[in-house]
N, C-alpha and C positions, 0 to 999 in steps of 0.2 A: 504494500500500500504506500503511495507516494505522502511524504509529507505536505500537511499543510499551511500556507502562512497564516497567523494569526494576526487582527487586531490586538495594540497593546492593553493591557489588563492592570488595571491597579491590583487588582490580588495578587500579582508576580512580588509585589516587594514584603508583601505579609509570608507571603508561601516563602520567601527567601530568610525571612526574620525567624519564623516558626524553625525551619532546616538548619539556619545557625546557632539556636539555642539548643538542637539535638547533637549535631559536632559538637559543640565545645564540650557538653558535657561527654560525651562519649571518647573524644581526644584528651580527655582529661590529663592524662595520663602524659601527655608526650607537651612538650612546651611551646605551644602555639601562638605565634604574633600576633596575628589577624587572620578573620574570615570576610573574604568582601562582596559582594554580589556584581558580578559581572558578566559580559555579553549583553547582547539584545531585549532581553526581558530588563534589565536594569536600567535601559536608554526609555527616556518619555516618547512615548508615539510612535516607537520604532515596529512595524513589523515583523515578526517572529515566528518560527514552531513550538514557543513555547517550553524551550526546554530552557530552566532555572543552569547557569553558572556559577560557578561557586569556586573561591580562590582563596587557597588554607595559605595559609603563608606559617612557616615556622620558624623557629630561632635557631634549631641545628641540623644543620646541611647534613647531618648521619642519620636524622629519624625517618629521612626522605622514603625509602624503599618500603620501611618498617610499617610508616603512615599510609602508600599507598596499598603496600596488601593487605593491612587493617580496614583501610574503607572498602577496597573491591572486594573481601571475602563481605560485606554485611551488604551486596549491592549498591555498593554507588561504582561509579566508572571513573575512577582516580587515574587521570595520566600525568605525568611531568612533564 
């Protein structure tokens, strides 16, 4: 099924809010900078398929690997 574009949705930045209050708790564990909401759902007005971005920023460059197969084993699709 081919994607489709979306009109922008004020709910993207509540659904982004709700998703960063479950990271941080869940990263607890590992020392995390910031979580920022980014891409097209982040942008007012923008077009979209509605897929929420999300940019973990950490403090130490070694938990890199750790943090990503901690989010890809609980489904999210963590790349670097």
């Amino acid at each position: 099924m081919p994607y489709e574009l979306k009109p922008f949705d004020d709910k993207w930045k509540i659904c982004f809010k709700l998703e960063k209050e479950r990271l941080l708790e869940k990263l607890k564990q590992f020392d995390v900078f910031n979580i920022e909401h980014i891409g097209a759902t982040s942008a007012l007005l923008c077009d979209t398929f509605g897929t929420i971005d999300i940019l973990v920023s950490l403090n130490q460059y070694s938990d890199l690997i750790t943090v990503k197969n901690f989010l890809n084993v609980r489904g999210y699709e963590a790349i670097e």
